[in-house]
C-alpha positions in Angstrom: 81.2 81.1 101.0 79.0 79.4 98.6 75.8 81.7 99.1 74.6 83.4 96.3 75.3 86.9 97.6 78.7 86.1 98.1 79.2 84.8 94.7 77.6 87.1 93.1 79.9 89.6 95.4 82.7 87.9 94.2 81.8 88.0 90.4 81.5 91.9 90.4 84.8 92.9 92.2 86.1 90.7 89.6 84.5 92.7 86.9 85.9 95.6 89.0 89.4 94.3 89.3 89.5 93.4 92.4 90.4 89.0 93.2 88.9 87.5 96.1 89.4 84.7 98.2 86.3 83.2 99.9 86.8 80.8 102.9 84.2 79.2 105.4 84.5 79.1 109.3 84.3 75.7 111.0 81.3 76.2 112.0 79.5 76.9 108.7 81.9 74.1 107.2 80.6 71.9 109.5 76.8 72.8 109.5 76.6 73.7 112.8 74.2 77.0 113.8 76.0 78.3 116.4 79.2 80.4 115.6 82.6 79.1 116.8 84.1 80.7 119.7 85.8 84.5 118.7 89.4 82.7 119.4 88.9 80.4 116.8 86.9 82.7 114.2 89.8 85.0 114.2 92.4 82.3 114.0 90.4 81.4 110.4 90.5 85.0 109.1 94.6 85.0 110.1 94.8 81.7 108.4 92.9 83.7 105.3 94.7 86.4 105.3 97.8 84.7 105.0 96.7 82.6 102.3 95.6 85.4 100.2 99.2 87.1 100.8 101.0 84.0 99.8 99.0 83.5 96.3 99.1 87.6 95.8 102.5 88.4 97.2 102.2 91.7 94.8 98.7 92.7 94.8 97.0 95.2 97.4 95.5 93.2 100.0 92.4 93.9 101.7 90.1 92.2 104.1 86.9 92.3 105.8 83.4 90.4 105.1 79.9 89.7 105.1 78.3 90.6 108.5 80.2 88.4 111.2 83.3 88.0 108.8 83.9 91.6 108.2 83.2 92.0 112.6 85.8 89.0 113.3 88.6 90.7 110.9 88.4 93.4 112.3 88.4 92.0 115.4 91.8 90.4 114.3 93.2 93.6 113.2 92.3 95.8 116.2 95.6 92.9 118.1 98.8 93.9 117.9 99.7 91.1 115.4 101.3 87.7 116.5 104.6 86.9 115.3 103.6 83.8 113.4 101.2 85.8 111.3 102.6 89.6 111.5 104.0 89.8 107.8 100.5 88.7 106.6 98.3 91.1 109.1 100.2 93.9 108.5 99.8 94.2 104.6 96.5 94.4 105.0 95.7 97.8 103.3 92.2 98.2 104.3 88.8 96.7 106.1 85.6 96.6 103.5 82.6 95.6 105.8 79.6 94.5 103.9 76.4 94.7 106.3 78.6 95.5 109.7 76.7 93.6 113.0 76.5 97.0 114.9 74.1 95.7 117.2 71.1 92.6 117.6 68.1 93.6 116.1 66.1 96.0 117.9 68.9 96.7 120.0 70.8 99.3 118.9 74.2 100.0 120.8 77.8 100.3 119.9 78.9 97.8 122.3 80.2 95.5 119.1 82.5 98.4 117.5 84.3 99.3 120.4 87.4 98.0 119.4 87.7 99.6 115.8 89.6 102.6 117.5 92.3 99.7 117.7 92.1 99.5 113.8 94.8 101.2 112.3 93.8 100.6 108.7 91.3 102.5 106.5 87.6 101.0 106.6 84.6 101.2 104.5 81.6 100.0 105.6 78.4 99.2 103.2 75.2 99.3 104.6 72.0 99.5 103.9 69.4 102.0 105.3 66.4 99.1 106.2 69.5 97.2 108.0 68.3 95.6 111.2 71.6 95.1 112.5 73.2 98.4 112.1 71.4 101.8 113.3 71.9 104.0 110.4 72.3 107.2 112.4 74.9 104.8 115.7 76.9 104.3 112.0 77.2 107.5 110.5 78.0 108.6 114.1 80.3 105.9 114.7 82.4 106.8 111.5 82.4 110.3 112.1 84.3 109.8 115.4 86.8 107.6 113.4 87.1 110.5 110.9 89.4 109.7 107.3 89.8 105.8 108.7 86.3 105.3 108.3 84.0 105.9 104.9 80.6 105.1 105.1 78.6 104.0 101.7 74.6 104.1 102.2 72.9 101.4 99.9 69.1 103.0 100.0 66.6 100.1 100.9 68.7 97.5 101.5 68.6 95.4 104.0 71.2 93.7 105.9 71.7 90.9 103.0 71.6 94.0 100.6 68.2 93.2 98.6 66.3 96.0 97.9 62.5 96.7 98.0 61.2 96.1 94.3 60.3 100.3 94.8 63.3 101.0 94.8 63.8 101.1 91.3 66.9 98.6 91.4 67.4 95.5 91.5 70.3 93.2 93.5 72.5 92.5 91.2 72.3 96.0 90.4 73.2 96.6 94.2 75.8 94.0 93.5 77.7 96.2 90.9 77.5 99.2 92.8 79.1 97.5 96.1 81.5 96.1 93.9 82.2 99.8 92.2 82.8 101.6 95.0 85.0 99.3 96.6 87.1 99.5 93.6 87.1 103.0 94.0 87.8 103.3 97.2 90.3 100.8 97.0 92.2 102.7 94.2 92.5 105.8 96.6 94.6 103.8 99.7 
């Protein structure tokens, strides 16, 4: 939660009006490499989500994340919510995905979206055209299929972190801004 892409992340929505809460997984908490088990990833984005609705009881909540955030919250809200956290789950507005995991590099498939038909929400998804990780062509096709639920933003020559090749004529805080912008945007229209 402390990498500078995410703070820098969180420092433009807040110049677009938008608050966010950042929060780590065990795993990253605890400095380990390997990702925690799906049963326990999700149980941290519940726990999140409920957090953020307790502290913003009257804002519009969204959720999602950077790469294997955004997949594990949606992962969460493709369940039929729990009791103990259905209040929470279910004012979630909408899913902004920053960099998607569609698929391992050089692998490209749409094995790991499967289960965003189960999303009932509306979803953007950011990504960038040199992303390794997400097939640019398996995306736009992918949110086709899942018609007004699913918007897709193309960040030209960004990769999967979102920096940009110098010939691009931008820079990544620049890329930063416009994330941050069109999330607001889009946010506005749910």
């Amino acid at each position: 939660m402390r990498h500078a892409f995410l703070e820098g992340l969180a420092y433009e929505l807040a110049s677009a009006g938008i608050a966010t809460l950042r929060y780590q997984f065990p795993y990253m908490e605890e400095g380990r490499g390997r990702p925690d088990s799906p049963k326990v990833l999700t149980a941290t984005v519940r726990a999140a989500i409920a957090a953020a609705a307790d502290v913003a009881p009257d804002l519009k909540l969204l959720a999602g994340g950077k790469s294997l955030g955004g997949r594990m919250t949606s992962h969460l809200l493709s369940e039929p919510p729990n009791s103990g956290s259905a209040a929470s789950i279910t004012r979630v507005r909408g899913l902004v995905f920053f960099g998607f995991p569609l698929h391992a590099p050089g692998k490209p498939g749409l094995k790991r979206a499967e289960h965003l038909n189960q999303v009932k929400v509306p979803m953007l998804f950011h990504q960038g055209t040199r992303d390794t990780l997400a097939d640019l062509t398996l995306m736009q096709s992918l949110c086709a299929q899942m018609e007004s639920r699913a918007k897709l933003h193309v960040v030209d020559a960004a990769d999967h972190s979102f920096h940009v090749l110098k010939r691009s004529g931008k820079t990544d805080a620049d890329i930063l801004r416009e994330l941050a912008r069109t999330t607001a945007s889009w946010a506005a229209s749910l």
